[in-house]
BALOBA-1460 file (C-alpha; in Angstrom, 3 decimals):
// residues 257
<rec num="1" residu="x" x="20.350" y="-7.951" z="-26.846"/>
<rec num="2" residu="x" x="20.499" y="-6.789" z="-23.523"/>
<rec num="3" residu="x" x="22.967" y="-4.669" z="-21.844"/>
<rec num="4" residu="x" x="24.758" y="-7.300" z="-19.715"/>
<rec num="5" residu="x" x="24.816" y="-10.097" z="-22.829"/>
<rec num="6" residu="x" x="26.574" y="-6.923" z="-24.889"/>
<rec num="7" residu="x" x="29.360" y="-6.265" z="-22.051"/>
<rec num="8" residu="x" x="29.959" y="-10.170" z="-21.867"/>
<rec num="9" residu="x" x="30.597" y="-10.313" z="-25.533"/>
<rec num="10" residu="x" x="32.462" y="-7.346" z="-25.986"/>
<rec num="11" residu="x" x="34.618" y="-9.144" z="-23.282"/>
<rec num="12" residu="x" x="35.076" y="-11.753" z="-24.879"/>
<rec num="13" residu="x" x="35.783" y="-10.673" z="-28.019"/>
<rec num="14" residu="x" x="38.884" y="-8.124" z="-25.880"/>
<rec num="15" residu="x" x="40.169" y="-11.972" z="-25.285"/>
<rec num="16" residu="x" x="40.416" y="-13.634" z="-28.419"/>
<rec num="17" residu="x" x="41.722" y="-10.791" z="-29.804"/>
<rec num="18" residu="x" x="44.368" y="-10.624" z="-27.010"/>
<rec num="19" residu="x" x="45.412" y="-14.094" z="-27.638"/>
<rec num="20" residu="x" x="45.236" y="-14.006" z="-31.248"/>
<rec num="21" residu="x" x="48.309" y="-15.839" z="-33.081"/>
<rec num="22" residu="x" x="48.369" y="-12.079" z="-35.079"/>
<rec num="23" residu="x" x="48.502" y="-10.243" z="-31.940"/>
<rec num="24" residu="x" x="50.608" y="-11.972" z="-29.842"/>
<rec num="25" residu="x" x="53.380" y="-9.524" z="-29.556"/>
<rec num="26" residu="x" x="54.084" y="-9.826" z="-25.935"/>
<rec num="27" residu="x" x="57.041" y="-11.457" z="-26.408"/>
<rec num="28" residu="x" x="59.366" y="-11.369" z="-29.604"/>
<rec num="29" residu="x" x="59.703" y="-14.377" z="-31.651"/>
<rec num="30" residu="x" x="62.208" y="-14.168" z="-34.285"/>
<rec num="31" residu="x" x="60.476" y="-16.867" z="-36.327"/>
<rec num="32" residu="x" x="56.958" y="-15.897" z="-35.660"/>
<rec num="33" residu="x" x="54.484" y="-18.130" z="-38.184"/>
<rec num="34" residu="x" x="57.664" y="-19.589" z="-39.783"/>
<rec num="35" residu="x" x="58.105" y="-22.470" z="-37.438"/>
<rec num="36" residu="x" x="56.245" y="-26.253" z="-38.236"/>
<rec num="37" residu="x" x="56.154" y="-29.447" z="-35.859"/>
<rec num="38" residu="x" x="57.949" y="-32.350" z="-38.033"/>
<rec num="39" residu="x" x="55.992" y="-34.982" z="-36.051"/>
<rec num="40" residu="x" x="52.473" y="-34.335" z="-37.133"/>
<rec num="41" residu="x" x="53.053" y="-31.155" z="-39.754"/>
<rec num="42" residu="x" x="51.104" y="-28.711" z="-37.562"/>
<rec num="43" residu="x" x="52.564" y="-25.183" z="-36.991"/>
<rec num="44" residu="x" x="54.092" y="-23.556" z="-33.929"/>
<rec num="45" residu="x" x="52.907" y="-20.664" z="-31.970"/>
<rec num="46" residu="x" x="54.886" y="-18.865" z="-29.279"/>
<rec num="47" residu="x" x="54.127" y="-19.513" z="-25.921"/>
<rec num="48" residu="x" x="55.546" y="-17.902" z="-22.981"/>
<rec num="49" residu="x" x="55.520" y="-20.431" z="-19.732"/>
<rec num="50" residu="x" x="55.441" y="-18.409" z="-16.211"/>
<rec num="51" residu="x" x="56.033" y="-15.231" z="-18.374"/>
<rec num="52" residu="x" x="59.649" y="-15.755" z="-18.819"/>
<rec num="53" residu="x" x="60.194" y="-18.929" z="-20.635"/>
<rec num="54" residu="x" x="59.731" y="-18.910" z="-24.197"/>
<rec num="55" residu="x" x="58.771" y="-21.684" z="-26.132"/>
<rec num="56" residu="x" x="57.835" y="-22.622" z="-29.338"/>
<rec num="57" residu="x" x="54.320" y="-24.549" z="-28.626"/>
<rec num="58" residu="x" x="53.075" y="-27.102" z="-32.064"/>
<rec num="59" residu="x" x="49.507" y="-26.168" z="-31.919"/>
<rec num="60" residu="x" x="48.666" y="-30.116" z="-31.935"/>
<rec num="61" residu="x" x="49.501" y="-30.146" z="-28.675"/>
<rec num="62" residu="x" x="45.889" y="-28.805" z="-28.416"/>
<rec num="63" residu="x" x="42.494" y="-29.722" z="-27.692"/>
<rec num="64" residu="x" x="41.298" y="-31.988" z="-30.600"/>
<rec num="65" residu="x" x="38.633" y="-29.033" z="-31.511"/>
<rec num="66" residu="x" x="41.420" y="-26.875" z="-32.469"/>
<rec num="67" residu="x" x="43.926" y="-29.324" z="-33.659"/>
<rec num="68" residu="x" x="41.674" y="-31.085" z="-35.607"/>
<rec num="69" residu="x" x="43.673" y="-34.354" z="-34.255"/>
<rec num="70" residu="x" x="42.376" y="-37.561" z="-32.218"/>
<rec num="71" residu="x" x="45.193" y="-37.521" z="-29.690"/>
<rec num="72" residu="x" x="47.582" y="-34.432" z="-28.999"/>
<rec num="73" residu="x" x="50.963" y="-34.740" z="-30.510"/>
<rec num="74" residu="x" x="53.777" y="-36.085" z="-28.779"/>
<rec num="75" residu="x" x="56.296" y="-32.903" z="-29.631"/>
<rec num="76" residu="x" x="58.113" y="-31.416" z="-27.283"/>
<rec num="77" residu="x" x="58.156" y="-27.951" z="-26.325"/>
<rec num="78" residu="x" x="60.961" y="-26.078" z="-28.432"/>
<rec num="79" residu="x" x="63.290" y="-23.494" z="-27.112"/>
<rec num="80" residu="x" x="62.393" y="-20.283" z="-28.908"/>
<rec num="81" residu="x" x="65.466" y="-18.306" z="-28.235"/>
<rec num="82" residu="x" x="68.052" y="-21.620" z="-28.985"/>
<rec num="83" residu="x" x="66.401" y="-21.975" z="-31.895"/>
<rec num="84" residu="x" x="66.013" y="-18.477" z="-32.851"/>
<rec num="85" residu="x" x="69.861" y="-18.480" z="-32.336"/>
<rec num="86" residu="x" x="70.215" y="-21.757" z="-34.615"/>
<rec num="87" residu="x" x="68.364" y="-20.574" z="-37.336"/>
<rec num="88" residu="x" x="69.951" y="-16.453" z="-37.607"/>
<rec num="89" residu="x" x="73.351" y="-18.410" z="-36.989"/>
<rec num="90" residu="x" x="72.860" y="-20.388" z="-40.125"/>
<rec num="91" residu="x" x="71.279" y="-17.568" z="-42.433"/>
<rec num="92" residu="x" x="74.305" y="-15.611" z="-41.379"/>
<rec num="93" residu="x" x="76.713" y="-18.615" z="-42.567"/>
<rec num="94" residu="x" x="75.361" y="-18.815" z="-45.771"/>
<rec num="95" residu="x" x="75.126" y="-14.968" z="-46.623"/>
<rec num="96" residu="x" x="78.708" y="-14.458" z="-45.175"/>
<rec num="97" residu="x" x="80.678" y="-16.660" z="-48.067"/>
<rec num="98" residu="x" x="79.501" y="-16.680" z="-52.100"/>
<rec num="99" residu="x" x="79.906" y="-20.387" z="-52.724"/>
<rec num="100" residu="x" x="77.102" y="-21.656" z="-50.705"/>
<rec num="101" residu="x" x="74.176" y="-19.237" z="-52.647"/>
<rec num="102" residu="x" x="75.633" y="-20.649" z="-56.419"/>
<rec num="103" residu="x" x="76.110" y="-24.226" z="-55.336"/>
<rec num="104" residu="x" x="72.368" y="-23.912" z="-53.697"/>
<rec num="105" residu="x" x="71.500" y="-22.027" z="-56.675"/>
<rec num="106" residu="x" x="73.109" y="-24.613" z="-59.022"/>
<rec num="107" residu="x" x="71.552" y="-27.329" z="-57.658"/>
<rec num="108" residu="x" x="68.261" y="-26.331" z="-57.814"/>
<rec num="109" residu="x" x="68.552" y="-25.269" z="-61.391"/>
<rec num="110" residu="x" x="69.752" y="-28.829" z="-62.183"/>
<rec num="111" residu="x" x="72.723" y="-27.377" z="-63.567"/>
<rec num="112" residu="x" x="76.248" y="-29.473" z="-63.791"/>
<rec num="113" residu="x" x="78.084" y="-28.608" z="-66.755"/>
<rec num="114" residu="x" x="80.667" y="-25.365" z="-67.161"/>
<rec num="115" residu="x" x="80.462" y="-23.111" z="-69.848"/>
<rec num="116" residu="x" x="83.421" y="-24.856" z="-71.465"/>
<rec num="117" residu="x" x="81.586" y="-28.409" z="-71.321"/>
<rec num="118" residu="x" x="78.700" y="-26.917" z="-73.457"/>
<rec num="119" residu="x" x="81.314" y="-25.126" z="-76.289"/>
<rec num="120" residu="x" x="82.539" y="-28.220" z="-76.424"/>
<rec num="121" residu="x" x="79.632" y="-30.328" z="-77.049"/>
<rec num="122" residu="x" x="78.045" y="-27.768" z="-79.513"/>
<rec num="123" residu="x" x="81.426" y="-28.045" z="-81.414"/>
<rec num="124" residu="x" x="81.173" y="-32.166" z="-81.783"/>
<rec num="125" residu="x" x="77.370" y="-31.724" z="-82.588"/>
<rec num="126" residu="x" x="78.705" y="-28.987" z="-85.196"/>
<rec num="127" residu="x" x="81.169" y="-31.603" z="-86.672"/>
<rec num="128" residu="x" x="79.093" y="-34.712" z="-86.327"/>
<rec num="129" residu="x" x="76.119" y="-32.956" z="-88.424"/>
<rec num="130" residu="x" x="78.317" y="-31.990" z="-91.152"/>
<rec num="131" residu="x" x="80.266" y="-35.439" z="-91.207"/>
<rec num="132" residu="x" x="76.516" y="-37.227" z="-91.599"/>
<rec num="133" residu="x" x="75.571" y="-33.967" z="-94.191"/>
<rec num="134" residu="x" x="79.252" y="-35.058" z="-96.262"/>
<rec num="135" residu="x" x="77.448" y="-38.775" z="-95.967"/>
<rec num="136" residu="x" x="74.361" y="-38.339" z="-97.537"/>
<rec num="137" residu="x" x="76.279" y="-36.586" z="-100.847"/>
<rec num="138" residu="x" x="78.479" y="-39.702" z="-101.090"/>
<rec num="139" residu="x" x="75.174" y="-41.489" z="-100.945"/>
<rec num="140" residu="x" x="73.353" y="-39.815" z="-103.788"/>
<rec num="141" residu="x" x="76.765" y="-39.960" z="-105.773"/>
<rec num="142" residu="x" x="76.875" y="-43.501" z="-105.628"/>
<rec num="143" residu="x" x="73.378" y="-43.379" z="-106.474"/>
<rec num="144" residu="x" x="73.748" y="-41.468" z="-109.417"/>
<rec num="145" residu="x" x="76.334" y="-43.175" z="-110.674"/>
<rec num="146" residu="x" x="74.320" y="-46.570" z="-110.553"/>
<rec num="147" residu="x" x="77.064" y="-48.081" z="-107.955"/>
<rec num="148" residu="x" x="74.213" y="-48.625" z="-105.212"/>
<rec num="149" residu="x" x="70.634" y="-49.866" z="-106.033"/>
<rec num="150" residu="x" x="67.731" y="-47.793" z="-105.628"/>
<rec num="151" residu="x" x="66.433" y="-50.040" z="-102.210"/>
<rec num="152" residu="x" x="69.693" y="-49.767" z="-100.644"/>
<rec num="153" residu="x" x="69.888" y="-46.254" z="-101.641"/>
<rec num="154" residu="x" x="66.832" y="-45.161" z="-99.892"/>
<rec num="155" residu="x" x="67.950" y="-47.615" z="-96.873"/>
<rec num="156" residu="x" x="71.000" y="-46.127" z="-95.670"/>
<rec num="157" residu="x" x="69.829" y="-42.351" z="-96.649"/>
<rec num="158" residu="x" x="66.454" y="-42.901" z="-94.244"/>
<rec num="159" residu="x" x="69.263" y="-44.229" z="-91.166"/>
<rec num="160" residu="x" x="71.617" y="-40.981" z="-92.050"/>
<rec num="161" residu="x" x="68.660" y="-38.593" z="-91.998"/>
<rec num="162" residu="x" x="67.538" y="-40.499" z="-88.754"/>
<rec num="163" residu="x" x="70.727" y="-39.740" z="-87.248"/>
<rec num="164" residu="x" x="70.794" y="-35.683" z="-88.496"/>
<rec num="165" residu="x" x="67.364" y="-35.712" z="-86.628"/>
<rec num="166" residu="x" x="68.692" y="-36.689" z="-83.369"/>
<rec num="167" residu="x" x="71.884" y="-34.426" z="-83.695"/>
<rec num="168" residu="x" x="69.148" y="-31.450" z="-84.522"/>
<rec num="169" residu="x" x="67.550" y="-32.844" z="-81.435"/>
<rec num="170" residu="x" x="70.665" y="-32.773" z="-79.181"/>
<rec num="171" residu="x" x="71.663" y="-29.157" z="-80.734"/>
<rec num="172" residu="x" x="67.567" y="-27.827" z="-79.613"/>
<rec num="173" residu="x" x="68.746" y="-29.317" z="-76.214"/>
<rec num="174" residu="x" x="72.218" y="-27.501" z="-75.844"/>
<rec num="175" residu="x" x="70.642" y="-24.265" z="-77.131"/>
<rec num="176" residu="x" x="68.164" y="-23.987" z="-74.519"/>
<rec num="177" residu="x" x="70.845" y="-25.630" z="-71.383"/>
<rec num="178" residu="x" x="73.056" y="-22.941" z="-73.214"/>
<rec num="179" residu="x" x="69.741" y="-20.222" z="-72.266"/>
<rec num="180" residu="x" x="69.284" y="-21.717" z="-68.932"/>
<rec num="181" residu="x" x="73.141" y="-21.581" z="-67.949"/>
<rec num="182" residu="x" x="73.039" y="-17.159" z="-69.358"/>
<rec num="183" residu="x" x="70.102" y="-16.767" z="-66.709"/>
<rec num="184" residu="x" x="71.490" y="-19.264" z="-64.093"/>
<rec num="185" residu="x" x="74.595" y="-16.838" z="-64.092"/>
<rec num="186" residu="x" x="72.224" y="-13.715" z="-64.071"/>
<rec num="187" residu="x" x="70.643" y="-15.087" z="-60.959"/>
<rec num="188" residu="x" x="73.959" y="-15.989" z="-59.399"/>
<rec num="189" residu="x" x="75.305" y="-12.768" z="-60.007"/>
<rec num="190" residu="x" x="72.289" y="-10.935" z="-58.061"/>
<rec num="191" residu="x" x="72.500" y="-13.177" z="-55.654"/>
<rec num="192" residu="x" x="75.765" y="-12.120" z="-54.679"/>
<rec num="193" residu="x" x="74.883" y="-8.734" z="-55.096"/>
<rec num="194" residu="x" x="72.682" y="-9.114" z="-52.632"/>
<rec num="195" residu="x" x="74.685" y="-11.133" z="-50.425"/>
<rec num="196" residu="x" x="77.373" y="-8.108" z="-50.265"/>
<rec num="197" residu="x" x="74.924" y="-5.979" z="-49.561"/>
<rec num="198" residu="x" x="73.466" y="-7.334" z="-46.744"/>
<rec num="199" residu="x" x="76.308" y="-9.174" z="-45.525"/>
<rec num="200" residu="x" x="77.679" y="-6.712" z="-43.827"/>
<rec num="201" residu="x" x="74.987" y="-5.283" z="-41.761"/>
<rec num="202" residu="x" x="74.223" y="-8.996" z="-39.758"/>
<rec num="203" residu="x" x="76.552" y="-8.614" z="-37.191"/>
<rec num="204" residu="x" x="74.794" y="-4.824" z="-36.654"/>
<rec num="205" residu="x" x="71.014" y="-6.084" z="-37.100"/>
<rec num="206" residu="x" x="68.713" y="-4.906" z="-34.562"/>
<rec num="207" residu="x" x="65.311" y="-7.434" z="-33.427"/>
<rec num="208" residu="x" x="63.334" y="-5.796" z="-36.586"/>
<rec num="209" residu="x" x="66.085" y="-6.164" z="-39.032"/>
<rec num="210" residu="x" x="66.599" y="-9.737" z="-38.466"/>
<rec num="211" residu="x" x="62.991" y="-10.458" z="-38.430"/>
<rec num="212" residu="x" x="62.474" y="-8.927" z="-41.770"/>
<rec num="213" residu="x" x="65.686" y="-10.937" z="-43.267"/>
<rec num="214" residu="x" x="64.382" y="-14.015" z="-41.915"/>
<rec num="215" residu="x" x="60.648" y="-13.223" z="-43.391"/>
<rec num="216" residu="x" x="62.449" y="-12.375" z="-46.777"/>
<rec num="217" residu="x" x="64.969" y="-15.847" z="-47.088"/>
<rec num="218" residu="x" x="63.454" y="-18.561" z="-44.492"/>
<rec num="219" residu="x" x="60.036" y="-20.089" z="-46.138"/>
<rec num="220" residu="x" x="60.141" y="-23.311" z="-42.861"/>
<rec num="221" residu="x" x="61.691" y="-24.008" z="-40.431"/>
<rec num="222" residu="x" x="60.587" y="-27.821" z="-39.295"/>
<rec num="223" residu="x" x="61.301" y="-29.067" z="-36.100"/>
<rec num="224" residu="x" x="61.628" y="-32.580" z="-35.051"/>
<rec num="225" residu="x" x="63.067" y="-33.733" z="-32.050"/>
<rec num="226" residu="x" x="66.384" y="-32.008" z="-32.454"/>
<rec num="227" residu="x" x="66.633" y="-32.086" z="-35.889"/>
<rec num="228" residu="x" x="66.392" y="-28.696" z="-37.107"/>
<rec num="229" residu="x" x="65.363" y="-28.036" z="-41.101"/>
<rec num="230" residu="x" x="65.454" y="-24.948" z="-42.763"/>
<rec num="231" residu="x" x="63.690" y="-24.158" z="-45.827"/>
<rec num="232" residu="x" x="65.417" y="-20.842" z="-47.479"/>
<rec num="233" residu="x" x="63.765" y="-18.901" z="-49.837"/>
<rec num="234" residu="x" x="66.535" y="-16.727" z="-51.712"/>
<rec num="235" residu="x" x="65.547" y="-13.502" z="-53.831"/>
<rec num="236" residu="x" x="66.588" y="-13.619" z="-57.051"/>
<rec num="237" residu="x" x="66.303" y="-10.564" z="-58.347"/>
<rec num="238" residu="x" x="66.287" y="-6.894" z="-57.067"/>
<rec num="239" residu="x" x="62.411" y="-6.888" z="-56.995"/>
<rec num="240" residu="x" x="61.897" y="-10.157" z="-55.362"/>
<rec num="241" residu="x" x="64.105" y="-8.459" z="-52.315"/>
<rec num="242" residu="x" x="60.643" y="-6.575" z="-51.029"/>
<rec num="243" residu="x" x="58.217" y="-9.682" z="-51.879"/>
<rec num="244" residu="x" x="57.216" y="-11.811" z="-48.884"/>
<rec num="245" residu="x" x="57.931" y="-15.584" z="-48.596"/>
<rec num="246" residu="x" x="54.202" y="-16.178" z="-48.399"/>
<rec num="247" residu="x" x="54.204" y="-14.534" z="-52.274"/>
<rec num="248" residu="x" x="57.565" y="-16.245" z="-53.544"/>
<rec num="249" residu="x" x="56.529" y="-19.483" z="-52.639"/>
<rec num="250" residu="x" x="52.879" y="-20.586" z="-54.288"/>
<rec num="251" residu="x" x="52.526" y="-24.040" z="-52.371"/>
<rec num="252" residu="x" x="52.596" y="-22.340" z="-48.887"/>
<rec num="253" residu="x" x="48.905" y="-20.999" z="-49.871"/>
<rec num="254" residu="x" x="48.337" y="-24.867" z="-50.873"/>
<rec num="255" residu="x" x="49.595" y="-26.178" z="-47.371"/>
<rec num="256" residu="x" x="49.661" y="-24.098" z="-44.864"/>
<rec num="257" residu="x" x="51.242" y="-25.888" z="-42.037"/>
């Protein structure tokens, strides 16, 4: 390779590097890689427009041999400081009360009942099982004593054992919703730990201490028109605090726009 081909490559190279998604630190973008187009599922870059406006840019807006896309998306551009200002305001509602994290916490578990709902259905299970139990020696009594045949005998003890089956059933059920409730309120409860923690250091947060917040709890944020969605990612435990989203949540690897 001659000198001149070297020095045009090496050039070029300078370039893409320059303008590299990775690199682009010109400007600050709270939500940097977090930010997805809801009309055609691409992701957002930052762009900065006569180097003062900034924008959040869906990258099928593109030619079609980037975007991969037979006409450029119809998206349009996104204020990146409004909606840096949108999403912070929001993370900062829901870490400044404890209701929001357990309902959200609740609801994903699936989880309805109190802890006084499940004593209380363990204790008619309890007293169901040993009314049926009480049932079945009756049966074989009248058995024994030749008051019952041996057909109807085996009849009615087959539907009583039928029904302890599905009371053991219900009780395997209860015992493990009893489980998930203990670590549903273990979460909860480091949840909130964390939410005090950090709760009061928002108003305070510099650029780099919002940015890694919103790494840590925001998985998506999805444009669309001006519908704003936010996908949160909440730690869960003390260790999950210093994991990235990218590592909490397994189907961004499977779709990454």
């Amino acid at each position: 390779m001659s000198r001149e081909h070297f020095d045009v490559v090496q050039a070029k190279l300078a370039t893409n590097r320059g303008f590299a998604r990775r690199n682009n630190t010109a400007h600050r973008y709270l939500l940097r890689a977090l930010v997805s187009c809801g009309c055609c599922g691409l992701a957002c870059t930052g762009r900065a427009v006569n180097g003062r406006n900034l924008y959040y840019l869906c990258n099928g807006k593109g030619h079609s041999t980037f975007s991969h896309r037979a006409t450029p998306c119809s998206a349009r551009y996104t204020p990146a400081r409004q909606l840096d200002d949108v999403v912070w305001a929001d993370l900062c509602a829901l870490l400044s009360e404890p209701e929001p994290l357990a309902i959200a916490v609740a609801r994903a578990h699936g989880g309805a009942w109190l802890p006084q709902d499940l004593l209380a259905r363990r204790e008619t299970l309890c007293r169901g099982r040993g009314h049926l139990h009480q049932q079945l020696e009756r049966l074989t009594d009248a058995y024994l004593h030749a008051i019952i045949p041996l057909d109807e005998y085996e009849r009615r003890r087959r539907d009583l054992e039928q029904r302890v089956q599905a009371l053991s059933a219900q009780e395997d059920q209860l015992r493990d919703e009893t489980a998930r409730r203990q670590h549903l309120a273990g979460v909860t409860a480091s949840l909130e730990a964390f939410r005090a923690r950090v709760q009061g250091g928002l108003a305070q947060a510099d650029f780099e201490q919002r940015r890694q917040l919103v790494m840590l709890l925001v998985d998506r944020v999805v444009v669309t028109g001006a519908e704003v969605e936010i996908r949160y990612v909440l730690p869960t435990s003390p260790d999950s605090e210093h994991v990235r989203f990218c590592q909490l949540r397994k189907d961004y690897f499977e779709d990454p726009v």
